[in-house]
C-alpha positions as CSV (number, residue, x, y, z in Angstrom):
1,X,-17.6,50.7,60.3
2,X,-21.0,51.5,59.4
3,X,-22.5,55.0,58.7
4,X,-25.6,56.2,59.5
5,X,-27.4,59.3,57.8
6,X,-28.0,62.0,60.2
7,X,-31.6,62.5,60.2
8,X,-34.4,60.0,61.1
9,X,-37.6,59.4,58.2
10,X,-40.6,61.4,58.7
11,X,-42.9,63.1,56.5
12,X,-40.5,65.1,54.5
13,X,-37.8,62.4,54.3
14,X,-38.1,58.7,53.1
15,X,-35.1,56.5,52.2
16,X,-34.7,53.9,49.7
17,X,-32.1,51.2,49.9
18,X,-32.1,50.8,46.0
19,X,-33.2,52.6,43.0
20,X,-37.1,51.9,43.3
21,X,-39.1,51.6,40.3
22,X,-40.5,55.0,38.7
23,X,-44.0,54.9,39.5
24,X,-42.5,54.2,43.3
25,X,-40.8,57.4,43.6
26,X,-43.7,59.8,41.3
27,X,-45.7,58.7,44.3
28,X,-43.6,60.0,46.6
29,X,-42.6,63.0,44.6
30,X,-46.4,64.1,44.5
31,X,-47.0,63.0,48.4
32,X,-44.2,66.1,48.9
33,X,-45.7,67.8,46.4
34,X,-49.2,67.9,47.5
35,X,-48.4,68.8,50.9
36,X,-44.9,70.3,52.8
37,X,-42.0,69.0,50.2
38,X,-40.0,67.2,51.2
39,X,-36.3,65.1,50.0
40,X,-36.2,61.1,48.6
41,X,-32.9,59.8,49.6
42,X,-32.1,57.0,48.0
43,X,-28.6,54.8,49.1
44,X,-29.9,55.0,52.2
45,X,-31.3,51.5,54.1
46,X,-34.7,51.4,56.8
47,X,-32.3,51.8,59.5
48,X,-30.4,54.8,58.2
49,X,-27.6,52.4,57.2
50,X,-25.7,54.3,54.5
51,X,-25.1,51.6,51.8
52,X,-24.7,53.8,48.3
53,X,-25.3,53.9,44.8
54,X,-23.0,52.9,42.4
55,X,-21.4,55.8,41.3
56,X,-21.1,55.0,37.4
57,X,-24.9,54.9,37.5
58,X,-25.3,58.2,38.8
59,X,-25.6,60.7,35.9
60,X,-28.2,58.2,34.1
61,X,-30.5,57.4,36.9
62,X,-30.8,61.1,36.8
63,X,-31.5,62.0,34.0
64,X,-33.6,59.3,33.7
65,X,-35.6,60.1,36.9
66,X,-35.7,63.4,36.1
67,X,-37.6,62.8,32.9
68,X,-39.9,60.2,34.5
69,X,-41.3,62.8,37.0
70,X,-41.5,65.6,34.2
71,X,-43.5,63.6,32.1
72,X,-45.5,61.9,34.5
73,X,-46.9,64.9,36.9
74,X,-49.9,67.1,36.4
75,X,-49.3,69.9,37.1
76,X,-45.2,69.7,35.9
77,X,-42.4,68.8,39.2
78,X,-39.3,69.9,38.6
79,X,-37.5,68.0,41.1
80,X,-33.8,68.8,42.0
81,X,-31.5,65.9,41.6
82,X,-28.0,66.1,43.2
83,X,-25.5,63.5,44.5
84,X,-24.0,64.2,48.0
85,X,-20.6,61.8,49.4
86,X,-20.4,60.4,52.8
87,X,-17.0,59.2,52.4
88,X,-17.2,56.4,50.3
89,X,-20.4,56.4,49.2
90,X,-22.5,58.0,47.1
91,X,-26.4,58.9,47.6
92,X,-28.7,60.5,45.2
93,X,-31.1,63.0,46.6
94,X,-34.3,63.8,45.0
95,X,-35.6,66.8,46.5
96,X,-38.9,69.0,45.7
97,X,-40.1,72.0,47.4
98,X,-44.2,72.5,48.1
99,X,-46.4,72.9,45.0
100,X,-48.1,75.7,44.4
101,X,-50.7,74.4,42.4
102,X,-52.2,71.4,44.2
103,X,-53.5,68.5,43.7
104,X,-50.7,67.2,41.9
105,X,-51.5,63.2,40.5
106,X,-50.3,60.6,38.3
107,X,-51.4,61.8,34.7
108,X,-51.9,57.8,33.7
109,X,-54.4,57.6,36.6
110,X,-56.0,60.9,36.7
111,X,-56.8,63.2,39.4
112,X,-59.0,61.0,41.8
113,X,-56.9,57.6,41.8
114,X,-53.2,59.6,41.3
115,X,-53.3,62.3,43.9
116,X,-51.1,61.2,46.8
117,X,-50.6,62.4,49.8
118,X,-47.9,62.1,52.9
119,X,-48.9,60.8,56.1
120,X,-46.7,60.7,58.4
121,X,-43.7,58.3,57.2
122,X,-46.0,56.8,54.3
123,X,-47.3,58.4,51.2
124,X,-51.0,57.2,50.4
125,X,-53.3,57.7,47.9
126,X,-55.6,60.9,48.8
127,X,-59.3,60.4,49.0
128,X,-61.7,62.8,47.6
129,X,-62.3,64.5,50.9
130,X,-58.2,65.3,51.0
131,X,-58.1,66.2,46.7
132,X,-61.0,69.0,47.7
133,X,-59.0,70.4,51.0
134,X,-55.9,70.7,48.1
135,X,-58.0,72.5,45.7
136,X,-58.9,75.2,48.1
137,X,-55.3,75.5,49.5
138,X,-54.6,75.7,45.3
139,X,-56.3,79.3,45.3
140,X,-55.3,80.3,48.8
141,X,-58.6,79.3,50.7
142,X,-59.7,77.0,53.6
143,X,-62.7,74.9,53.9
144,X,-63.9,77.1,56.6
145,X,-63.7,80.0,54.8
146,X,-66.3,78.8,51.8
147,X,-69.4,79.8,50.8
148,X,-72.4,78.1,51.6
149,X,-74.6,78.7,48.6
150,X,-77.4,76.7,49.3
151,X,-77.9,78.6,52.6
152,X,-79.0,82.1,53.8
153,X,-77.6,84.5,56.2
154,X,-81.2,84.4,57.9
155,X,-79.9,81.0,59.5
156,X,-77.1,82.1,61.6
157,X,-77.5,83.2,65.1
158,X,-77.4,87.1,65.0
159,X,-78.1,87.3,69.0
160,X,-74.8,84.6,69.7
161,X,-73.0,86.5,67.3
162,X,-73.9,89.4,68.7
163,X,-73.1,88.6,72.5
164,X,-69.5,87.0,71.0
165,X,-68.6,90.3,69.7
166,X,-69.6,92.3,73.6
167,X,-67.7,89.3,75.0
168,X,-64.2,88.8,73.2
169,X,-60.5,88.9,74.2
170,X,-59.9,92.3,72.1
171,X,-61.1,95.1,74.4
172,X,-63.3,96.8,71.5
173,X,-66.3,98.4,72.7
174,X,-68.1,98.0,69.1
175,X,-70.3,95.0,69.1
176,X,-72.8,95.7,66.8
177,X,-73.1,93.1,63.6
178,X,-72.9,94.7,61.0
179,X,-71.8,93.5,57.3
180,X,-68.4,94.8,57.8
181,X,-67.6,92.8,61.1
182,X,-69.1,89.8,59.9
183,X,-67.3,89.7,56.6
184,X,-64.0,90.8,58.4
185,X,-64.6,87.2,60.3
186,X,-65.2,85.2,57.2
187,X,-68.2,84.6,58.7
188,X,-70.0,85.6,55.5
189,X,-68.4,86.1,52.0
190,X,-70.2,88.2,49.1
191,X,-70.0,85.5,45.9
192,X,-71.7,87.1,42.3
193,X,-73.5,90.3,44.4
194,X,-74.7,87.5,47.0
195,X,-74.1,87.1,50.6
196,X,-73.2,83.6,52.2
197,X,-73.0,82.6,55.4
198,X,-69.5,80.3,55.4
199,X,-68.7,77.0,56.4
200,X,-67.4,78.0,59.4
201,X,-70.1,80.5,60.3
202,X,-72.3,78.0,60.3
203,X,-70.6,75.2,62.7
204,X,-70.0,78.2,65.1
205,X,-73.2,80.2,65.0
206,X,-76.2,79.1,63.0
207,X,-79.4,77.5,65.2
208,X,-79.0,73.7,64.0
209,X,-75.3,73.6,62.7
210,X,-76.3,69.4,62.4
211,X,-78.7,70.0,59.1
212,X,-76.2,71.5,57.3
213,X,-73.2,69.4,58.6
214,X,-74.9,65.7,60.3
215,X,-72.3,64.2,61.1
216,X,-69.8,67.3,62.4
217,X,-71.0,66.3,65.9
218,X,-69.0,64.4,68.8
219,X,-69.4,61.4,70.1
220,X,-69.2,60.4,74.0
221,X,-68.6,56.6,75.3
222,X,-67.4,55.3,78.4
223,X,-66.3,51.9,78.2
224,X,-66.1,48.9,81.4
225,X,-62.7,47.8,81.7
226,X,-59.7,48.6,79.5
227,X,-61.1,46.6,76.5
228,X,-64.2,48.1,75.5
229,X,-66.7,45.3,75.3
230,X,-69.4,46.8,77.7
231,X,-70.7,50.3,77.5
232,X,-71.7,52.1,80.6
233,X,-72.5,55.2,79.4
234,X,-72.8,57.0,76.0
235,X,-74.2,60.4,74.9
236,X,-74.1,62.8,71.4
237,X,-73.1,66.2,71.7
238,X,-74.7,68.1,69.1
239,X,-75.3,72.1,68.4
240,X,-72.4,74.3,67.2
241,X,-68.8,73.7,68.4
242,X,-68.9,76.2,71.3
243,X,-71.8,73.8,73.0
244,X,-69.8,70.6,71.5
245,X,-67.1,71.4,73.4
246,X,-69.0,72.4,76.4
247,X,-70.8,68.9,76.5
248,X,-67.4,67.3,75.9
249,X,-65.9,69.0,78.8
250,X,-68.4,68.0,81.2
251,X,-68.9,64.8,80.4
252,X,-65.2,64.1,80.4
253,X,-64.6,65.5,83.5
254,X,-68.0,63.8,85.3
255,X,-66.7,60.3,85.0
256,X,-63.1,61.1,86.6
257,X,-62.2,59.9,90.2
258,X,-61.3,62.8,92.9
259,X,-59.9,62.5,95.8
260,X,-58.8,65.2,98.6
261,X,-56.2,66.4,100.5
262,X,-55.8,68.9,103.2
263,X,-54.1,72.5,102.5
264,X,-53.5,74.5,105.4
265,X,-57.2,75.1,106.8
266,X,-58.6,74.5,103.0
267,X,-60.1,70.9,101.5
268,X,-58.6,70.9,98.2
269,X,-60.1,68.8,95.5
270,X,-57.7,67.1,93.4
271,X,-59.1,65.5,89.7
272,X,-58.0,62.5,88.9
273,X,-56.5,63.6,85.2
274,X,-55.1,67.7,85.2
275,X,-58.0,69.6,83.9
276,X,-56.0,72.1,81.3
277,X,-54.7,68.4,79.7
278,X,-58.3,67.1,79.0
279,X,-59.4,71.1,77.8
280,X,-56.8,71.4,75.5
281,X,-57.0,67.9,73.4
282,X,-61.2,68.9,73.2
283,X,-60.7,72.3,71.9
284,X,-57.9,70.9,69.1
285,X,-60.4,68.5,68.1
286,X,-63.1,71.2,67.4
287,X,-60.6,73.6,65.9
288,X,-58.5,71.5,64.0
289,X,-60.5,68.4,62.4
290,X,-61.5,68.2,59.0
291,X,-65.2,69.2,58.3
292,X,-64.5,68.2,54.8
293,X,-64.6,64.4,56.1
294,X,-68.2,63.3,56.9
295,X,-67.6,61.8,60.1
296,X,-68.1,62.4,64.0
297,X,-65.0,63.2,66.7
298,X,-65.3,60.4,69.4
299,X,-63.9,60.0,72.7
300,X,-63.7,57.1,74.6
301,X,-63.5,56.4,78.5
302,X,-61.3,53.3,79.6
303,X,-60.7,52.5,82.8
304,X,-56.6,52.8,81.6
305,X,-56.5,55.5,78.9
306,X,-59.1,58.3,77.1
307,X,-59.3,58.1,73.7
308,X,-59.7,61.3,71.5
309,X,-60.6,60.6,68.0
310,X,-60.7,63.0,65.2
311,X,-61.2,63.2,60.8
312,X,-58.2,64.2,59.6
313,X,-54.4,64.6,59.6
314,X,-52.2,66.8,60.8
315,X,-52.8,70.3,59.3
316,X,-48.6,70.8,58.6
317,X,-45.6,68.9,58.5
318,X,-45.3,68.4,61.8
319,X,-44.6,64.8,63.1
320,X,-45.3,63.2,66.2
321,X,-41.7,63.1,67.6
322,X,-42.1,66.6,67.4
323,X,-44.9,67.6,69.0
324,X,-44.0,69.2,72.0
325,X,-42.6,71.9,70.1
326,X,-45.2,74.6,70.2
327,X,-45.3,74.5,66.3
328,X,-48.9,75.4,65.0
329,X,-50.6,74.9,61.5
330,X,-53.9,76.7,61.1
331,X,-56.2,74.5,59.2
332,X,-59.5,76.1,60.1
333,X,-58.6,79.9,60.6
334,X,-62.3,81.5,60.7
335,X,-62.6,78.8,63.7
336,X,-59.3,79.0,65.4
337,X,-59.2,82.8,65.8
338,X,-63.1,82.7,66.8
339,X,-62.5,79.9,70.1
340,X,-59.2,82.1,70.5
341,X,-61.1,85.4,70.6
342,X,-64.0,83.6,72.7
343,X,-61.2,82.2,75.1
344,X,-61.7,79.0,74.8
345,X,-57.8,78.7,73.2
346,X,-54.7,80.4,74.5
347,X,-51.8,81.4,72.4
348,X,-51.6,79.7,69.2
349,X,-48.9,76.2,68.9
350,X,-49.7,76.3,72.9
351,X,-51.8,73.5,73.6
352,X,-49.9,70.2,73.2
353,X,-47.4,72.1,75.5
354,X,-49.6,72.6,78.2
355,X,-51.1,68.9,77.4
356,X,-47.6,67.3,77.8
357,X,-46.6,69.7,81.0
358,X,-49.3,69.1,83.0
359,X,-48.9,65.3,82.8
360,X,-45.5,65.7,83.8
361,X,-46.1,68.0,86.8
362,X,-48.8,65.5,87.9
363,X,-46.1,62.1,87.8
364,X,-48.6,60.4,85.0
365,X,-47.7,58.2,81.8
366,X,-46.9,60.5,78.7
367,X,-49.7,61.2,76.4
368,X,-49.6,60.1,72.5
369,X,-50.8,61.5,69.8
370,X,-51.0,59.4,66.8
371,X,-51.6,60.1,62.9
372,X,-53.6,57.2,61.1
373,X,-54.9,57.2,57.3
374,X,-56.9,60.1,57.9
375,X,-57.2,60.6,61.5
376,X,-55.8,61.7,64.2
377,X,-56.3,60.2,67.9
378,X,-54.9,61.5,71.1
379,X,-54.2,59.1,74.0
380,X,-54.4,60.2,77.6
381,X,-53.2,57.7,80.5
382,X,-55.0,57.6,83.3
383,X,-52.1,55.3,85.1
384,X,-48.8,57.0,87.0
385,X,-45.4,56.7,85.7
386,X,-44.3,54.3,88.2
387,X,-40.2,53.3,88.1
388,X,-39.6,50.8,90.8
389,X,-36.7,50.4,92.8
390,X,-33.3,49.6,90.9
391,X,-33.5,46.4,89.1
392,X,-34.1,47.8,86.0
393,X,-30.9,49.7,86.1
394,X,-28.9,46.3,87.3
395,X,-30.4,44.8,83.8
396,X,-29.6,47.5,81.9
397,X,-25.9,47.1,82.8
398,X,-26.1,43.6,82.5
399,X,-27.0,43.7,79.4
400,X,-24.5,45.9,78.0
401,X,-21.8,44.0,79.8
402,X,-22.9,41.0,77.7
403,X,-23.4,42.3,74.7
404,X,-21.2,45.9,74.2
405,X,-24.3,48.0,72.9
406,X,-28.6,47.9,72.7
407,X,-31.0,49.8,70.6
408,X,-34.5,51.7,72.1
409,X,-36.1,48.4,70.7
410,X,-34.0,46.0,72.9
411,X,-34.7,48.5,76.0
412,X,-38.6,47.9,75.7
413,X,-38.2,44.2,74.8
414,X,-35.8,43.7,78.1
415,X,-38.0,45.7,80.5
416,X,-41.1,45.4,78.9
417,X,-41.9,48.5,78.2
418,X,-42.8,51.5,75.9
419,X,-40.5,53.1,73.8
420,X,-41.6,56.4,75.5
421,X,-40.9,54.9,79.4
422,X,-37.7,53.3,77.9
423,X,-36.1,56.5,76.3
424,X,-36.7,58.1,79.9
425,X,-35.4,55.5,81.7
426,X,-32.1,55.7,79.7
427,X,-31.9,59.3,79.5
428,X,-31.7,58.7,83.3
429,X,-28.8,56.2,82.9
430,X,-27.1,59.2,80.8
431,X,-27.6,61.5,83.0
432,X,-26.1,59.1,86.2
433,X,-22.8,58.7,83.2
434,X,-23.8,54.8,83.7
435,X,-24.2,54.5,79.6
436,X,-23.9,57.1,77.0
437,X,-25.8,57.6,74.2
438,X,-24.3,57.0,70.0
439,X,-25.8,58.4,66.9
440,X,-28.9,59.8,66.6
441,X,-32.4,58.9,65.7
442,X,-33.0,55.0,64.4
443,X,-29.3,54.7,63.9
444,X,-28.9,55.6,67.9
445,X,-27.3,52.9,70.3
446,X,-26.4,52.8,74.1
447,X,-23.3,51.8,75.1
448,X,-22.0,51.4,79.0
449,X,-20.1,55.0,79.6
């Protein structure tokens, strides 16, 4: 009977059916590296499929491995190599923890076409935008928190400053901007006797944020139809990311339907979409992107969905199975505690909870959130979960009566649907002890209880 290894590929974990060529797995090894470590597994097939290593190979393939990746990283890996049994067979493990002097690369290709990074499930070469972010996290900085040398602390915005400082969450009655407050916010850093206004500092409170930063601006579309062929409407929001996010607000929430129902003696409106769901997946995008990148957020109105683009990936290993989890990586702090402070932002790793909650409460299709090369884009259905009547139970059954057992795949394939809508629909069949559930993660099957 086949075996299946316990846990399912993600950004830490990648599995390789055979011994892989060297430069294959330095790749990887510096994509873990660079980023959140992470463990090469190799014996193990796409599907989780234990198949081995031959076991008089083993104490050669590591020491030659082990050598490979010594010789071959700049700064030195010293990767961890160990065997570990599931009954029979034998895997070889290749584990590293998180360097502490990124960017790691390829010393044959040098530092700008052999630093590799993971993202999501795949490791890919880093741009230059990515090598810079792991320079800064090298000496314990973030881009937000740099110097801006060719500007003066004459730009920024002394009276908004001012009125953020009377107006924050922290009930302190000093709000007088002084050196000391404004250095104790990163929003200015002294640099050789010199003060500098900061990265951040200036994306939250200078006068014309877009002449230092053009393209750290968002832009607004709504589309006709689901395809997005026709535009209907369209409009830039510009200034710092307080009024960025402002702009993005309202404009979001101007081209949603309402409709009305009657509370006792009350008219209550009721948005089409739950308001906290579309506030939380703007202020992420202004708090989390990358300003390193040189390119605009976007969202996009569909008569289906709302699309919410943004530069950059995920700030920590988190991946997107896991997102409801509250888990938060800080990739801008000088921003994030600002928009906290400001209360534009709740309690930190609580937004994609709310985001996810308040779809549920209001009976709509799940959100996603996906992670591209370099991006990340948030989905928001604008379409109910609808399950109707029973039939699809009756084919689930059927199916399993005919053929003993079906994968999450098979599921979408028979009912034509998402893997999301089809993993609920079964976890309903669980719960009603019509099937049970085996294994876990790609390796899972369903089975008629």
């Amino acid at each position: 009977m086949a075996q299946y290894y316990p846990d399912a590929e993600s950004g830490r974990l990648e599995f390789k059916e055979k011994i892989p060529e060297n430069q294959q797995i330095i790749k990887t090894i510096i994509g873990f590296c660079n980023q959140f470590g992470g463990r090469l597994v190799i014996g193990v097939a796409n599907n989780r499929e234990i198949v081995g290593v031959p076991e008089s190979k083993i104490d050669a393939i590591q020491e030659q491995l082990s050598q490979a990746i010594y010789q071959s990283c700049s700064p030195t890996i010293i990767p961890h190599l160990y065997s570990q049994r599931f009954g029979e067979k034998l895997l070889l493990i290749v584990s590293v923890t998180k360097g502490m002097k990124p960017p790691y690369f390829m010393q044959s290709k040098g530092i700008q076409q052999g630093t590799y990074v993971r993202v999501g499930r795949n490791t890919l070469k880093a741009n230059l935008d990515m090598i810079e972010e792991l320079r800064l996290q090298g000496v314990g900085k973030s881009y937000d928190q740099s110097p801006l040398h060719y500007a003066d602390r004459k730009e920024l915005d002394l009276k908004a400053i001012a009125h953020f400082l009377q107006t924050r969450k922290r009930g302190q009655a000093n709000h007088k901007v002084t050196n000391a407050v404004l250095q104790s916010y990163s929003l200015t850093v002294m640099d050789h006797q010199q003060e500098y206004p900061t990265v951040g500092a200036a994306l939250l409170f200078s006068e014309n944020p877009q002449r230092t930063f053009p393209e750290a601006f968002t832009i607004l579309s709504q589309f006709e139809g689901a395809q997005g062929r026709k535009v209907n409407a369209t409009q830039d929001c510009t200034g710092t990311l307080f009024e960025q996010a402002d702009c993005a607000y309202e404009f979001v929430l101007s081209r949603l339907s309402r409709s009305f129902e009657i509370k006792g003696k009350k008219r209550v409106e009721i948005l089409e979409l739950p308001e906290e769901a579309i506030r939380e997946v703007i202020m992420n995008m202004m708090v989390h992107r990358d300003y390193h990148i040189a390119a605009p957020n976007k969202i996009a109105l569909y008569t289906d969905r709302i699309e919410f683009f943004s530069p950059g990936i995920f700030p920590g290993p988190i991946d997107e199975q896991d997102l409801e989890q509250g888990i938060s990586f800080i990739r801008n702090p000088v921003i994030c505690k600002i928009f906290r402070e400001a209360g534009y932002m709740e309690k930190l790793g609580s937004g994609l909870i709310t985001l996810f909650q308040s779809y549920r409460e209001a009976g709509l299709k799940k959100p996603s959130v996906i992670q591209g090369n370099g991006f990340v884009k948030c989905i928001l259905p604008r379409e109910k979960e609808v399950v109707s009547g029973e039939s699809w139970k009756i084919s689930i059954v059927n199916y399993l009566q005919a053929h003993r057992v079906m994968t999450s795949m098979e599921v979408c394939n028979l009912l034509a649907i998402s893997k999301a809508t089809a993993i609920r629909r079964m976890r309903l069949l669980i719960q009603e002890k019509r099937v049970r559930l085996v294994g876990k993660g790609a390796g899972a099957r369903y089975e008629l209880a």
